[in-house]
PDB file of N, CA, C and O in Angstrom, chain B, residues numbered from 101:
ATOM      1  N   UNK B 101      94.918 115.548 113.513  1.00  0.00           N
ATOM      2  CA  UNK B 101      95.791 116.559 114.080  1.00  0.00           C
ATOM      3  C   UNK B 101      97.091 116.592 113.292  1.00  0.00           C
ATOM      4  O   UNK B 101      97.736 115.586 112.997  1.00  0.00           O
ATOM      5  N   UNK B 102      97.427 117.893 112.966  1.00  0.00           N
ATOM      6  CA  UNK B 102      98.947 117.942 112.217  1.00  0.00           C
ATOM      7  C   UNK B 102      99.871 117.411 113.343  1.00  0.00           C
ATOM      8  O   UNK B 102      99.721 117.343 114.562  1.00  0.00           O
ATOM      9  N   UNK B 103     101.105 116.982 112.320  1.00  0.00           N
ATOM     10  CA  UNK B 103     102.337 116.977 112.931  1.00  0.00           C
ATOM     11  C   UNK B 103     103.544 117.630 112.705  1.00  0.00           C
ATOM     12  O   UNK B 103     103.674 118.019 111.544  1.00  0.00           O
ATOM     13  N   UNK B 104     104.602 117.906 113.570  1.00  0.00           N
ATOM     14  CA  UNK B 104     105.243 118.559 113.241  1.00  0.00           C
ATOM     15  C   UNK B 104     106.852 117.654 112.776  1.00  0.00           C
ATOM     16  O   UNK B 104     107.390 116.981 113.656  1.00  0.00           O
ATOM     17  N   UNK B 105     107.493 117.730 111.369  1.00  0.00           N
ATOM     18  CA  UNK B 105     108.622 117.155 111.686  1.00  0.00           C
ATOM     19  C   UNK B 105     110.034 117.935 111.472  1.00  0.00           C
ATOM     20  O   UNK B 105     110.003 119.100 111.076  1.00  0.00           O
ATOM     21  N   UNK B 106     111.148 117.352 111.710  1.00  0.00           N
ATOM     22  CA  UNK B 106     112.126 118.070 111.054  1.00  0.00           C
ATOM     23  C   UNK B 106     112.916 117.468 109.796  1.00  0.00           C
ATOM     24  O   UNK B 106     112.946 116.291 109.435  1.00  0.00           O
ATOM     25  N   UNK B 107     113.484 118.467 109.281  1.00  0.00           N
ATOM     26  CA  UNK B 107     114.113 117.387 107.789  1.00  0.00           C
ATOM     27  C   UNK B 107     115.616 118.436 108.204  1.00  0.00           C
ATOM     28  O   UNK B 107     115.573 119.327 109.052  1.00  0.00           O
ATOM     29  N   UNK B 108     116.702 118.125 107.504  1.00  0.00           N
ATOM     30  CA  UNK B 108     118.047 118.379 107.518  1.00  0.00           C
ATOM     31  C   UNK B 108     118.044 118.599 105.811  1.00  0.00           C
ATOM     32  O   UNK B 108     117.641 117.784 104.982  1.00  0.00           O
ATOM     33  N   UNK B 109     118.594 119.894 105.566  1.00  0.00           N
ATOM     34  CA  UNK B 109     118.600 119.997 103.489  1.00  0.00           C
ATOM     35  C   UNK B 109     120.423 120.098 104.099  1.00  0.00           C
ATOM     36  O   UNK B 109     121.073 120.016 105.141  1.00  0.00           O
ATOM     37  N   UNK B 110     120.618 120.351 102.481  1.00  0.00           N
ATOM     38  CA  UNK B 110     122.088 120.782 102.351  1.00  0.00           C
ATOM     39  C   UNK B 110     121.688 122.616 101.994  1.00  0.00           C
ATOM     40  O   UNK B 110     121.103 122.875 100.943  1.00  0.00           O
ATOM     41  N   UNK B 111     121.910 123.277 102.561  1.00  0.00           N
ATOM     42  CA  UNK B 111     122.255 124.776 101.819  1.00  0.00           C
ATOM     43  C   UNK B 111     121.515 124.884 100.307  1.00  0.00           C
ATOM     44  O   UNK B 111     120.690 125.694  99.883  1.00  0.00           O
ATOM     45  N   UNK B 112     122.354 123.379  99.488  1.00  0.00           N
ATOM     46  CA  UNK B 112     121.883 124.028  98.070  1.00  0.00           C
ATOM     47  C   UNK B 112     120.724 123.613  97.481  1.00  0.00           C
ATOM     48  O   UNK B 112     120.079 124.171  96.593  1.00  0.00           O
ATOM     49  N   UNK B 113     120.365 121.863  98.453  1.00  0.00           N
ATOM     50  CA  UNK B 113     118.970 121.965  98.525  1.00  0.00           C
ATOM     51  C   UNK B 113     117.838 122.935  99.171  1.00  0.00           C
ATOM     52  O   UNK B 113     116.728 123.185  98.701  1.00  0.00           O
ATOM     53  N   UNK B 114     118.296 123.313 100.123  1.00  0.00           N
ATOM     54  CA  UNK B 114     117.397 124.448 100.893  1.00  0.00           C
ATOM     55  C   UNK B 114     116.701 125.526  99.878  1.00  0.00           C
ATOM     56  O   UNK B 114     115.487 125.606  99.689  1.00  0.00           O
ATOM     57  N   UNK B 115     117.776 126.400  99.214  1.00  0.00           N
ATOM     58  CA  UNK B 115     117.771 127.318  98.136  1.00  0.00           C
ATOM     59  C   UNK B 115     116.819 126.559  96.987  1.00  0.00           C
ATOM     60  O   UNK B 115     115.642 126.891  96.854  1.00  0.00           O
ATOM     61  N   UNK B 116     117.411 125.542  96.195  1.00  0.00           N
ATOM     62  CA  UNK B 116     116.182 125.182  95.522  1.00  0.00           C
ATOM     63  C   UNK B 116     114.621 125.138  95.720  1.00  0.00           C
ATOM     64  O   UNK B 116     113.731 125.786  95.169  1.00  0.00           O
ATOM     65  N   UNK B 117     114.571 123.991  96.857  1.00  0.00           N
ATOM     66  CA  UNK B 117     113.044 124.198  96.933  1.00  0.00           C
ATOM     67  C   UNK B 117     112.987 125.137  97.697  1.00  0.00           C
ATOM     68  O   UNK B 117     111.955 124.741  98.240  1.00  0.00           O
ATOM     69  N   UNK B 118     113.234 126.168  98.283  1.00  0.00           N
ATOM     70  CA  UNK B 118     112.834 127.744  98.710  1.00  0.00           C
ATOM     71  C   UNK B 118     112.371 128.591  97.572  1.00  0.00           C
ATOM     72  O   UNK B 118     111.298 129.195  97.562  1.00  0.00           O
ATOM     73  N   UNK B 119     113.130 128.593  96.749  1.00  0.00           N
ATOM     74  CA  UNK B 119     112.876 129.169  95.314  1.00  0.00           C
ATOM     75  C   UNK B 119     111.694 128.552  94.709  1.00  0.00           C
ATOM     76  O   UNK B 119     110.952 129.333  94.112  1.00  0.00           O
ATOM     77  N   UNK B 120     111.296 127.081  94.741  1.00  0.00           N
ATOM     78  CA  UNK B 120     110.469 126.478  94.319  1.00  0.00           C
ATOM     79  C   UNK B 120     109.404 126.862  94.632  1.00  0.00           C
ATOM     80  O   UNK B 120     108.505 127.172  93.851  1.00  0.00           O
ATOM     81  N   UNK B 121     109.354 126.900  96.089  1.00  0.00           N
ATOM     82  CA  UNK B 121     107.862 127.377  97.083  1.00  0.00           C
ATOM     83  C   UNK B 121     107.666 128.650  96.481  1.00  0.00           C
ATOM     84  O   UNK B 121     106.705 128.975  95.784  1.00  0.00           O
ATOM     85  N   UNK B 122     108.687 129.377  96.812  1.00  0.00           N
ATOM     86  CA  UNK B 122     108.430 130.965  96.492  1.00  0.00           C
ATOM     87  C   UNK B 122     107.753 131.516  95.444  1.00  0.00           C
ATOM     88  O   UNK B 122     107.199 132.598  95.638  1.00  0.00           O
ATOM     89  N   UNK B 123     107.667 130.894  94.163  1.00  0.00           N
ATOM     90  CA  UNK B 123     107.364 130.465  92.807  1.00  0.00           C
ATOM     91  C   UNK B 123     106.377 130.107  92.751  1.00  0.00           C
ATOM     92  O   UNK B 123     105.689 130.535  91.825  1.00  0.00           O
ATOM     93  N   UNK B 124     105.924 129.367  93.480  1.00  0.00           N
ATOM     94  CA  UNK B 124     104.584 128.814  93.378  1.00  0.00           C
ATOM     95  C   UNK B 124     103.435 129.453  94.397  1.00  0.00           C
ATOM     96  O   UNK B 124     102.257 129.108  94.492  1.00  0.00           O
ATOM     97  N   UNK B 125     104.237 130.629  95.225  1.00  0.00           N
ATOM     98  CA  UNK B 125     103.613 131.229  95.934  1.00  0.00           C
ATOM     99  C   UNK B 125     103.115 130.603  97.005  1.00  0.00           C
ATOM    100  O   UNK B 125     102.032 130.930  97.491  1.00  0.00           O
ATOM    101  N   UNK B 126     104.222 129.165  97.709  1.00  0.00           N
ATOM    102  CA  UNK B 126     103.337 128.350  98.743  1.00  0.00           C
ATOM    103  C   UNK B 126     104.579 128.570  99.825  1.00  0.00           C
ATOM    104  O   UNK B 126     105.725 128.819  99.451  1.00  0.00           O
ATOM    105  N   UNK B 127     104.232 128.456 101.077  1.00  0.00           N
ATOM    106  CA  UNK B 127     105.004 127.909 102.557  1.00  0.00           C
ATOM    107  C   UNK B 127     106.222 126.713 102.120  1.00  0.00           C
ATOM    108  O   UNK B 127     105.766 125.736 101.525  1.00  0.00           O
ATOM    109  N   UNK B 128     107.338 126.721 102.307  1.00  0.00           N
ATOM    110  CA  UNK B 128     107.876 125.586 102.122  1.00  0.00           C
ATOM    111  C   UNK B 128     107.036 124.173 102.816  1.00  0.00           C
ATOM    112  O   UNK B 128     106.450 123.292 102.186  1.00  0.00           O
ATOM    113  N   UNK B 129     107.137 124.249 103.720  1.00  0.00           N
ATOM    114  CA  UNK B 129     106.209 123.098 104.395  1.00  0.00           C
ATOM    115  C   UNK B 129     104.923 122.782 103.158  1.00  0.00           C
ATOM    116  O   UNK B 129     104.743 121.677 102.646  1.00  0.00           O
ATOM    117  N   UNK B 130     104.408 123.581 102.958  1.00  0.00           N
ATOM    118  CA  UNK B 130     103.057 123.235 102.237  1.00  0.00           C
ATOM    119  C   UNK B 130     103.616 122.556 100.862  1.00  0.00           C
ATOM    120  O   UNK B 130     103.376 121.420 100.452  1.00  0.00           O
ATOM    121  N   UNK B 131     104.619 123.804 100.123  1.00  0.00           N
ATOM    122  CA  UNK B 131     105.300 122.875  98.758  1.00  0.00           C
ATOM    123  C   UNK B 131     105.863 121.231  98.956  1.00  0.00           C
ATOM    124  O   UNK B 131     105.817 120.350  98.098  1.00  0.00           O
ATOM    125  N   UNK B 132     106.413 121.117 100.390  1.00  0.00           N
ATOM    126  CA  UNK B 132     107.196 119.848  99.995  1.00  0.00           C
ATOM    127  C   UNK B 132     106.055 118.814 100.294  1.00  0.00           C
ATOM    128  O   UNK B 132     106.236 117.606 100.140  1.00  0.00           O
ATOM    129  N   UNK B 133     104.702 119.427 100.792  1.00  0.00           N
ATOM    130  CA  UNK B 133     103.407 118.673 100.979  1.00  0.00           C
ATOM    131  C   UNK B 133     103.113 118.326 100.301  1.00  0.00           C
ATOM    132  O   UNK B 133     103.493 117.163 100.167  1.00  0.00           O
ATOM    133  N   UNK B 134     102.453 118.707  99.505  1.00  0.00           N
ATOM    134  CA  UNK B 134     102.514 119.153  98.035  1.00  0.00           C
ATOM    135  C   UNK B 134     102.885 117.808  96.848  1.00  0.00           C
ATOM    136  O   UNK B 134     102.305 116.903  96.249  1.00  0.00           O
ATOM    137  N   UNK B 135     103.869 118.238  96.964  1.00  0.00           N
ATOM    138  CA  UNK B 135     104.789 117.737  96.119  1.00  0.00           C
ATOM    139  C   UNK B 135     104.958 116.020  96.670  1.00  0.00           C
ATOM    140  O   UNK B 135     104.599 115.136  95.893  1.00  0.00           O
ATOM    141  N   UNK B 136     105.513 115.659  98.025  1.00  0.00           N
ATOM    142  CA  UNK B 136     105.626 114.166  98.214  1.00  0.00           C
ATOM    143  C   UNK B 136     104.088 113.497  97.996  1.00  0.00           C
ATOM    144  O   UNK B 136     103.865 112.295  97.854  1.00  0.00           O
ATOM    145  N   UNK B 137     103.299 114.352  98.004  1.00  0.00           N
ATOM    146  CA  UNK B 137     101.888 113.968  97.970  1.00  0.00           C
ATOM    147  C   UNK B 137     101.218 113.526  96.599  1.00  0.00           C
ATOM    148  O   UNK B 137     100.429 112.609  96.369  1.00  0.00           O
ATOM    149  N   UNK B 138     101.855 114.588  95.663  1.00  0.00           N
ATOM    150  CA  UNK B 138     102.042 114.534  94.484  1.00  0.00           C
ATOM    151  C   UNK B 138     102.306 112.720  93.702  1.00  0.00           C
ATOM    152  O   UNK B 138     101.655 111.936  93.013  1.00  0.00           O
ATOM    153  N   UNK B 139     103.496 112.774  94.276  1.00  0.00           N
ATOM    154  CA  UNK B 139     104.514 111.770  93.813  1.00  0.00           C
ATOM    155  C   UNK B 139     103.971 110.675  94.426  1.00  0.00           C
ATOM    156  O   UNK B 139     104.287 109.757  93.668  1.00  0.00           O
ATOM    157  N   UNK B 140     103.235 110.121  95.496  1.00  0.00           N
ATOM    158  CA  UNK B 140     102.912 109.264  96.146  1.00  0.00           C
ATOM    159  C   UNK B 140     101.489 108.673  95.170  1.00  0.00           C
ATOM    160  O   UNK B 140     101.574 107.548  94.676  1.00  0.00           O
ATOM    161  N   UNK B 141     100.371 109.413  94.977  1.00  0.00           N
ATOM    162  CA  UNK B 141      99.806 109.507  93.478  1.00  0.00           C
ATOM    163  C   UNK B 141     100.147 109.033  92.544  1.00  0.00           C
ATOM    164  O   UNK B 141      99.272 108.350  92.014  1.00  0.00           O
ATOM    165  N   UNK B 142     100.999 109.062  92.080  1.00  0.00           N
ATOM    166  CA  UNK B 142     101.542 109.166  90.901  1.00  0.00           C
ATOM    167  C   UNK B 142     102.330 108.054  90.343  1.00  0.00           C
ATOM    168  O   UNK B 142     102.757 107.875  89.203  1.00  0.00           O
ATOM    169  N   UNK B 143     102.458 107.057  91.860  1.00  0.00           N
ATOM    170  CA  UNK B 143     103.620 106.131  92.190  1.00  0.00           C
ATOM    171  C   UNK B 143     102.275 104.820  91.628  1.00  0.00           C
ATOM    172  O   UNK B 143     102.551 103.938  90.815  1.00  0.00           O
ATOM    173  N   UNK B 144     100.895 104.973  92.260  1.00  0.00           N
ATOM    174  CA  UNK B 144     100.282 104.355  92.104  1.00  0.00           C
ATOM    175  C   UNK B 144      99.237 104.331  91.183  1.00  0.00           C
ATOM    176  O   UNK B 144      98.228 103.754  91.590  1.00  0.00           O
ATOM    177  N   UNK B 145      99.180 104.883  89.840  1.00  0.00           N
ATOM    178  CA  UNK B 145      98.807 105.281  88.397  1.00  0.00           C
ATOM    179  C   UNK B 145      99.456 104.745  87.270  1.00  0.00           C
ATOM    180  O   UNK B 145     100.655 105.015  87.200  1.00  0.00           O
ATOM    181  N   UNK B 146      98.991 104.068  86.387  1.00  0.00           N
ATOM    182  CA  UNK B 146      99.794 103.968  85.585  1.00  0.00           C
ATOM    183  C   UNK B 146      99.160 104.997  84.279  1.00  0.00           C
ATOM    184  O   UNK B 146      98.000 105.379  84.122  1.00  0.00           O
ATOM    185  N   UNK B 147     100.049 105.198  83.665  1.00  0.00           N
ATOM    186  CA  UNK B 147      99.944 106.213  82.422  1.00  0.00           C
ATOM    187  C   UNK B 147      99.056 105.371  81.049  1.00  0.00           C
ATOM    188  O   UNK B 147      98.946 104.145  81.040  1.00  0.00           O
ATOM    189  N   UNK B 148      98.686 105.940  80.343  1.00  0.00           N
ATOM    190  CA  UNK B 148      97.296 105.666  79.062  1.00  0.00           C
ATOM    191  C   UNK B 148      98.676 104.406  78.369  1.00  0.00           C
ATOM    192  O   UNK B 148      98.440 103.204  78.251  1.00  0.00           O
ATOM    193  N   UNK B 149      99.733 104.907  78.082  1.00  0.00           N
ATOM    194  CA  UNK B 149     100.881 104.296  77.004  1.00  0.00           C
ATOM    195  C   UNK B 149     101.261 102.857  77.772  1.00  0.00           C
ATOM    196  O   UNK B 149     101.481 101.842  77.111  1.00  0.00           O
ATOM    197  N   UNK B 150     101.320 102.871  79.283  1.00  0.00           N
ATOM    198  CA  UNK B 150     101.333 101.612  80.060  1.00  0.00           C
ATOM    199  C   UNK B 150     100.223 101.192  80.036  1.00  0.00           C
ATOM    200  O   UNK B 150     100.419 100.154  79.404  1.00  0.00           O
ATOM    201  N   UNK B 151      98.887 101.214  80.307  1.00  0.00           N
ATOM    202  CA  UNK B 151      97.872  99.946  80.151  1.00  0.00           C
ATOM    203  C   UNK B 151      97.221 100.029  78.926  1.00  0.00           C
ATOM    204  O   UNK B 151      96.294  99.293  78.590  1.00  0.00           O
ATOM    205  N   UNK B 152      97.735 100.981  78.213  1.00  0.00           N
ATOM    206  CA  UNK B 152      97.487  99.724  76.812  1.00  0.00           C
ATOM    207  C   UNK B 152      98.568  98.834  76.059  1.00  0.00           C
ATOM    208  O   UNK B 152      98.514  98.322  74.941  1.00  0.00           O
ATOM    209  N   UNK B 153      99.484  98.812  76.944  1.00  0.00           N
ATOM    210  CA  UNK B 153     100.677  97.906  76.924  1.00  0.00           C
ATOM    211  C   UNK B 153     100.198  96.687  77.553  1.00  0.00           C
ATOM    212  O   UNK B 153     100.191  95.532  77.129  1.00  0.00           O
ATOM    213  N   UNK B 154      99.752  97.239  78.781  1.00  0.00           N
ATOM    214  CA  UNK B 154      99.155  95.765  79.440  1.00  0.00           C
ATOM    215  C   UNK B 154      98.592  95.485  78.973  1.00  0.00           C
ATOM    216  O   UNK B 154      98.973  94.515  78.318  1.00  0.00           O
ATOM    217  N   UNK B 155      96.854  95.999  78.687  1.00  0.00           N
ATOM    218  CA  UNK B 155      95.699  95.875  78.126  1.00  0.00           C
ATOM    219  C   UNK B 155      96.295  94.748  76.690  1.00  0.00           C
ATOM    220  O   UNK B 155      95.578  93.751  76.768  1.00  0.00           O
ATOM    221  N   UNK B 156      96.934  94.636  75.920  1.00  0.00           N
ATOM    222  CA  UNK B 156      97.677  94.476  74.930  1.00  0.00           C
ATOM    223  C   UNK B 156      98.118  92.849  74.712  1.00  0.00           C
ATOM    224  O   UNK B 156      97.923  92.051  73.795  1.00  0.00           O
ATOM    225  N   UNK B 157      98.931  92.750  76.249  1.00  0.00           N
ATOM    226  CA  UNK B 157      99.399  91.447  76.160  1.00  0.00           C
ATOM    227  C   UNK B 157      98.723  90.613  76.313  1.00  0.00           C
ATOM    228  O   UNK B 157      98.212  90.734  77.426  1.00  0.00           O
ATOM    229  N   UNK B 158      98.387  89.775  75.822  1.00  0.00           N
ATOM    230  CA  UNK B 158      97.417  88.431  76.413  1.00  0.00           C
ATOM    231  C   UNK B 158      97.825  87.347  77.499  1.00  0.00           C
ATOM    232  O   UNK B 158      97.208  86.757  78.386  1.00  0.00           O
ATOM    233  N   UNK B 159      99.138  87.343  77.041  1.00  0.00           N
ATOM    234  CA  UNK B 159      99.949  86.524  78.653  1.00  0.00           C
ATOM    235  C   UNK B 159      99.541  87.346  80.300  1.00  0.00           C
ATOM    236  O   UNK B 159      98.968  86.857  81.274  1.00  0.00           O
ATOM    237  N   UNK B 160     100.148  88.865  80.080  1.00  0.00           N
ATOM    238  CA  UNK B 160      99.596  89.266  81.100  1.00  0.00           C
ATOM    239  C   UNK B 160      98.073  89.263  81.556  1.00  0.00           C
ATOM    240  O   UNK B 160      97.600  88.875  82.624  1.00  0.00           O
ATOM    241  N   UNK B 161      97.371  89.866  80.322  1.00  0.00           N
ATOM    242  CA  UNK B 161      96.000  89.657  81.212  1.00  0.00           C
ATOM    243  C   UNK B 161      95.463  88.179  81.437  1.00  0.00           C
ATOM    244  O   UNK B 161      94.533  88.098  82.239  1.00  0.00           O
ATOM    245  N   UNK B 162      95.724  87.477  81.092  1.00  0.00           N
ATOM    246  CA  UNK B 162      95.743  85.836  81.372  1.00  0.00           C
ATOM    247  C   UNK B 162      96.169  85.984  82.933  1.00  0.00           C
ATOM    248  O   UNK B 162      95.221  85.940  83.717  1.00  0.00           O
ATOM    249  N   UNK B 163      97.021  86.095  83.302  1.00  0.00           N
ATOM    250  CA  UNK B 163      97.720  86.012  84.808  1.00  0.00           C
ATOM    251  C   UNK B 163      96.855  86.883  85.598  1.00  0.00           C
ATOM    252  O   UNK B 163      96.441  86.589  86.720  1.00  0.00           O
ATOM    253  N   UNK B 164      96.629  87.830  85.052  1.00  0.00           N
ATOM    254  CA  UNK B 164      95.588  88.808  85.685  1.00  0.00           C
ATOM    255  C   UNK B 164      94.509  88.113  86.153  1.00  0.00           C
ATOM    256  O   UNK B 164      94.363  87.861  87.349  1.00  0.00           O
ATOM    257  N   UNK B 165      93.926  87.863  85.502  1.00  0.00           N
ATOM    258  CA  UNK B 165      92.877  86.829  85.265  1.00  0.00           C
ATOM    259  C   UNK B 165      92.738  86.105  86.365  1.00  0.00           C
ATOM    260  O   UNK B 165      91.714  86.051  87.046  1.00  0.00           O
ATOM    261  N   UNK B 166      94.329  85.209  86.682  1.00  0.00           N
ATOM    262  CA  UNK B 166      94.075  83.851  87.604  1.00  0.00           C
ATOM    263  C   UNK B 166      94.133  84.596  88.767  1.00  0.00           C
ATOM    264  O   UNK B 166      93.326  84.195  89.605  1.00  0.00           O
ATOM    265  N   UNK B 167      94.777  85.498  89.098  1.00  0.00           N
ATOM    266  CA  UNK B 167      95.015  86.196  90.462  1.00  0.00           C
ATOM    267  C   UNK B 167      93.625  86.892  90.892  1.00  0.00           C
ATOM    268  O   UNK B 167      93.344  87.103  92.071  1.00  0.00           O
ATOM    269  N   UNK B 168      92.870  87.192  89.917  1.00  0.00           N
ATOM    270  CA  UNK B 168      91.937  88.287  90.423  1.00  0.00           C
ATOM    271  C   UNK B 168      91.173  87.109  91.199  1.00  0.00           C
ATOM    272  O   UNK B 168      90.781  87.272  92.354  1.00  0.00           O
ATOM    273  N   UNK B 169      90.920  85.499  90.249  1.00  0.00           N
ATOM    274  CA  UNK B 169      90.139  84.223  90.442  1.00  0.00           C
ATOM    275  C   UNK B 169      90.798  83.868  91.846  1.00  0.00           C
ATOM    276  O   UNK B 169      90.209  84.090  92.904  1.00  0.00           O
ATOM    277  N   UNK B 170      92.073  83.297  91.777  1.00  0.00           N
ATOM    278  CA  UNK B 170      92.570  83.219  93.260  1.00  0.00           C
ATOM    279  C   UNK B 170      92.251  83.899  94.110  1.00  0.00           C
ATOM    280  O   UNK B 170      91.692  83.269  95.008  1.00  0.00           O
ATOM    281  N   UNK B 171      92.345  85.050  94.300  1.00  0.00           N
ATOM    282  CA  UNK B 171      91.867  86.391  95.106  1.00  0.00           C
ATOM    283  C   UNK B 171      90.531  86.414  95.450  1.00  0.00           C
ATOM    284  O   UNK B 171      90.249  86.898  96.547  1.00  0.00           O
ATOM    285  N   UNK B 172      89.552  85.947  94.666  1.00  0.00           N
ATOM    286  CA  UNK B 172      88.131  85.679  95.042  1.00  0.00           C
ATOM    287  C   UNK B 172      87.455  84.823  95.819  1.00  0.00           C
ATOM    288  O   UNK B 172      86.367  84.974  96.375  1.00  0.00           O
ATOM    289  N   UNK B 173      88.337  83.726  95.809  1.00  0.00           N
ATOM    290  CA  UNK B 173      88.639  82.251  95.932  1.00  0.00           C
ATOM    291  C   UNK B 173      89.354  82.751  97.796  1.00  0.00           C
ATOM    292  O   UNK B 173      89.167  81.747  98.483  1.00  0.00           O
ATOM    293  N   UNK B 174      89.855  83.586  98.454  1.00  0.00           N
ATOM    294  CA  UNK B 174      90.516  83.712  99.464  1.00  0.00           C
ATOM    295  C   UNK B 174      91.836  83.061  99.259  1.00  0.00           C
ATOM    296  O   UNK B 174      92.541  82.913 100.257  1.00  0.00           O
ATOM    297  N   UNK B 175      92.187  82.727  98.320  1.00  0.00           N
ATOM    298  CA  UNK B 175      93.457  82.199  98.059  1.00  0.00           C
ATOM    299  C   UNK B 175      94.932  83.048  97.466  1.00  0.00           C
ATOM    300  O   UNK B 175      95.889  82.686  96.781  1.00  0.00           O
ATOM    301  N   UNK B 176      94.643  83.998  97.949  1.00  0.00           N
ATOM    302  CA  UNK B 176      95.641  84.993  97.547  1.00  0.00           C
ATOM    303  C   UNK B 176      95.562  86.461  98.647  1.00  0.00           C
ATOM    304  O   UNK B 176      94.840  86.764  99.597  1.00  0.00           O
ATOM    305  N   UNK B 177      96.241  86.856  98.225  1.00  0.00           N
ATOM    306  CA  UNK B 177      96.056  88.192  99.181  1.00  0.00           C
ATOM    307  C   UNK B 177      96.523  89.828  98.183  1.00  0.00           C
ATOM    308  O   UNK B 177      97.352  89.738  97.277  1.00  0.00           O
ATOM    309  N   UNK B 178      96.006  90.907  98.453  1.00  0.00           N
ATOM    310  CA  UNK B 178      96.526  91.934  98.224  1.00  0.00           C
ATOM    311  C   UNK B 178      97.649  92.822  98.178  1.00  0.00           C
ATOM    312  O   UNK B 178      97.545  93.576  99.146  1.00  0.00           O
ATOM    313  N   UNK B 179      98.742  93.107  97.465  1.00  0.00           N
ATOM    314  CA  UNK B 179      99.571  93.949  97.833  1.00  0.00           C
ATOM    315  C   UNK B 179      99.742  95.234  96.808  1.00  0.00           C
ATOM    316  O   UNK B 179      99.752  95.346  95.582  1.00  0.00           O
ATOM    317  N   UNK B 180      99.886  96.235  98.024  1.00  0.00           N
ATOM    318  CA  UNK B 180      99.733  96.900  97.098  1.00  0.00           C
ATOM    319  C   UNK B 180     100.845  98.042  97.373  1.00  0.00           C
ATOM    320  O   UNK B 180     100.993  98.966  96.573  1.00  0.00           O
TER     321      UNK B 180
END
């Protein structure tokens, strides 16, 4: 079931993402959907140039390594 919330802009935020939605031809509600939804994605991805940075280091994937082993082991836990 949807919910309904309220948010408080300033005027000159309002105008921006109004313009934004409008632009994109969406409901404000739906754009700022959208969009935090977007970013929430995005938060939890890393980019091709970051894991072959990781991929890369051998210290890190070493540590990788022991945690995934700990973790198998019930000796660790998830965060994510």
């Amino acid at each position: 079931m949807s919910k309904t919330i309220t948010m408080r802009l300033s005027d000159e935020d309002y105008k921006v993402i109004s313009s934004a939605a409008h632009h994109e031809r969406r409901p404000i509600s739906n754009f700022i959907t959208h969009r935090v939804m977007e970013a929430i994605a995005n938060m939890n991805t890393v980019d091709d140039a970051e894991m072959k940075e990781i991929v890369s280091d051998a210290k890190v994937m070493k540590s990788i390594g022991r945690g995934q082993k700990l973790f198998a082991q019930g000796k660790g836990r998830l965060v994510v």
